[in-house]
Steps between C-alpha positions, in 0.01 A plus 500: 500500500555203694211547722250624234598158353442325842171674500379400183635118540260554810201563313535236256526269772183631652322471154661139455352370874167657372447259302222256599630199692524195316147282502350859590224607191616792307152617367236654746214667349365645820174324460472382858417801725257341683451159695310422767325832524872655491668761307859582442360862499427479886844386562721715300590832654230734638415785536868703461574775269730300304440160418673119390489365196180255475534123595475383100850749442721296792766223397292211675188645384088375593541164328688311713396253741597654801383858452167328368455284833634800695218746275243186630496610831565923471868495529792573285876549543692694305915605495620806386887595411666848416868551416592765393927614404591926470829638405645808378633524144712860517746455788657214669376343853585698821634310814237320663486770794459781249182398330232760505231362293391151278692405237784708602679201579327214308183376637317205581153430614315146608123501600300170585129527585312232559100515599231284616122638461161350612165612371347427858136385317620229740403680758191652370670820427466639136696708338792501724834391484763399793835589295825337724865574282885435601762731386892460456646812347931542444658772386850578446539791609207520840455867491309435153303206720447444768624123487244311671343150514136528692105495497384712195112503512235333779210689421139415421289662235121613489293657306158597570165631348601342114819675505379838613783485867803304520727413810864342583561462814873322556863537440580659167648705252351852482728575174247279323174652646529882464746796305496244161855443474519218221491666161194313286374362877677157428762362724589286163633775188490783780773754393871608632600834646580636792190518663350784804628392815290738701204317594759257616686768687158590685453134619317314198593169581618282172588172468658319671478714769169365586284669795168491603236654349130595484394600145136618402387593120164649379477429168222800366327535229617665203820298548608726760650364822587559841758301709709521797665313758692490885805309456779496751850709371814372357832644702533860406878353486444305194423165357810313706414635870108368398666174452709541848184569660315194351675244331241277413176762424261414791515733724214702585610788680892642541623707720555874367312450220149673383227427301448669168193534332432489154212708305450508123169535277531525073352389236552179351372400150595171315545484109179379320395476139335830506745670791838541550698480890544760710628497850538830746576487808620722760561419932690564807732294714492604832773349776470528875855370494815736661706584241817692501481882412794578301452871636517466872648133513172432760330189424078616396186380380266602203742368267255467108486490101215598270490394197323521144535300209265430217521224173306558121469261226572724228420252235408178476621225266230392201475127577685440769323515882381758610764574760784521247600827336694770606489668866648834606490650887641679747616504878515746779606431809663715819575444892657744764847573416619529869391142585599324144830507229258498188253790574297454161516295191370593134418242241388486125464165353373331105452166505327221247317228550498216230783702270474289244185277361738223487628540881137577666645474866829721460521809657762779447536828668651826530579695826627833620560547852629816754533429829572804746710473793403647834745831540459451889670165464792602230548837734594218763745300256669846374589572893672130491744627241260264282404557096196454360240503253182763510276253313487174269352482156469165285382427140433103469368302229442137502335214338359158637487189377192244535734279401270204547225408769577629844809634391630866455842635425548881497759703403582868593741757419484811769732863448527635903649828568515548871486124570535553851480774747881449652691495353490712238535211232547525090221426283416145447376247237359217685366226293293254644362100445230343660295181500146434703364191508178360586441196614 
């Protein structure tokens, strides 16, 4: 009790220090989004499958003078938080060198993000973008992390022929350019669960493990898409052993480790007046990596994870935008069980945009999740004398908060059976709190 206190004294502070600063205006209508020939629209976030919230919904907003001098000459800065606190509610904490999964002991989680952009119409280029971000990122407990403090994007942007081909070439997160991992595509409501690892597991680099990256998109007609990339592979060790390898984000190449590349093609279709969204999409992740095969212990290549997942608007809200209403979908993804501990992952998911006419930018959501555990692996445990757990399944709902602008506070209530794979753990009730901020 004490620490779901400490967690919610936490998030009132956070919604306290959101505040606007004293002398800073409270009221921003968004009417500046262009000056000089230069839009915030060109400097927000580009081209990724999931998206920030727009420069008018940030704490500092476009009205002040120093985004409007930056916004003079095609730049903007912007500074993004995400805390996040997970605990279980049925049984009390385990020793800190038992814990198997989050919230199992309680939980804490600190992300700071800031980024610079630059239209480059400085430099004669149109629409482009050079992106440049920091990244400090703590957790208690590092397996849930890694804990790192490093170079999150250097990339630059460019799209070609009105649109039609887009390119990133840079360092990176690939979890926000391909699979579609953010429930509603915004990093701001989002959703909580316990989310696929695999495309992770085959190399998908996330942030901030940042790596380099070559990303190329065809953007079709008929809303249909093409897109893939070369980016170099995370550690097949996991998110800490990245960090080992390259503390700071900027290295190029590392010894022992591949290149994975990335294909995916869908359809994408926005919400308009007279349609409602609908986004399929379906790829492979492909690692030239050596990973260990639980089978014969050798270390191999051809290490991958396909994937499917597809997003309908069911409905859409009469008089509200025409992205709000209510969203079901589904996911489907699987990778080789002799090279990986989560060998395919299942997912059903409601969600609603806009619940209520009063609270436009809400979002709530609904999740059930079964993750299967490779029997290669857990044949390997059972040998050790070990226990474990064939497979995980979740339920989580949740609700967030657009608690004012540039500010989000979520709140999520997930039933695990099978937590973790060893050991073999007892159901859990892991509530969680979060706040995003953007800046």
């Amino acid at each position: 009790m004490k620490n779901w206190i400490s967690a919610a004294a936490m998030l009132l502070a956070l919604m306290v220090c959101a505040a606007p600063c004293p002398g800073q205006k409270s009221n921003d209508t968004g009417a500046t989004t262009e000056l000089n020939g230069h839009s915030y629209a060109d400097l927000n976030q580009r081209g990724s499958s999931t998206h920030m919230p727009e420069f008018s919904d940030t704490l500092a907003g476009t009205e002040v003078g120093w985004r409007r001098a930056m916004l003079r000459h095609g730049m903007a800065l912007r500074f993004n938080t995400a805390d996040a606190y997970s605990q279980n509610a049925l049984d009390p904490q385990v020793p800190p060198s038992q814990q198997a999964y989050v919230g199992q002991r309680a939980f804490g989680k600190v992300m700071v993000n800031p980024i610079f952009t630059w239209d480059l119409k400085a430099l004669h280029l149109r629409n482009a973008q050079l992106n440049i971000g920091a990244g400090l990122m703590w957790t208690s407990w590092n397996k849930a992390g890694p804990r790192a403090a490093n170079l999150n994007t250097l990339y630059l942007y460019k799209s070609f022929a009105e649109g039609r081909y887009e390119i990133k070439a840079g360092y990176l997160g690939n979890n926000q350019e391909f699979v579609g991992f953010t429930v509603g595509g915004s990093l701001g409501p989002g959703a909580q669960g316990v989310y696929a690892l695999l495309p992770n597991e085959a190399g998908l680099n996330y942030l901030p493990l940042s790596a380099p990256t070559f990303n190329l998109k065809w953007n079709a007609p008929r809303h249909f898409y093409l897109k893939g990339a070369l980016q170099r592979s995370t550690d097949p060790a996991g998110g800490a052993a990245t960090v080992a390898h390259d503390s700071f984000g900027v290295r190029f190449a590392i010894n022992g480790l591949g290149w994975v590349s990335i294909y995916e093609g869908g359809i994408n279709q926005a919400a308009s007046s007279t349609t409602r969204s609908m986004w399929v999409r379906t790829g492979l992740i492909h690692n030239t990596s050596k990973f260990k095969n639980f089978i014969t212990g050798a270390k191999e290549s051809g290490n991958f994870c396909a994937y499917v997942l597809a997003d309908r608007q069911i409905a859409q809200f009469a008089g509200h935008k025409a992205s709000n209403g209510f969203y079901a979908g589904g996911s489907a993804e699987v990778t080789p069980a002799r090279f990986n501990a989560y060998s395919q992952y299942y997912e059903l998911r409601t969600y609603v945009q806009g619940p209520f006419r009063s609270r436009p930018q809400d979002q709530t959501s609904l999740l059930a999740t079964r993750s299967i555990h490779s029997q290669d692996n857990l044949r390997n445990l059972i040998a050790q004398g070990k226990t474990v757990t064939p497979y995980t399944t979740t339920m989580t709902a949740s609700y967030t908060v657009h608690a004012k602008r540039g500010t989000f506070f979520s709140f999520g209530l997930s039933y695990m059976k099978g937590a973790a794979i060893t050991p073999h753990v007892p159901s859990a009730l892991v509530g969680t709190v979060s706040a995003s901020t953007f800046f």
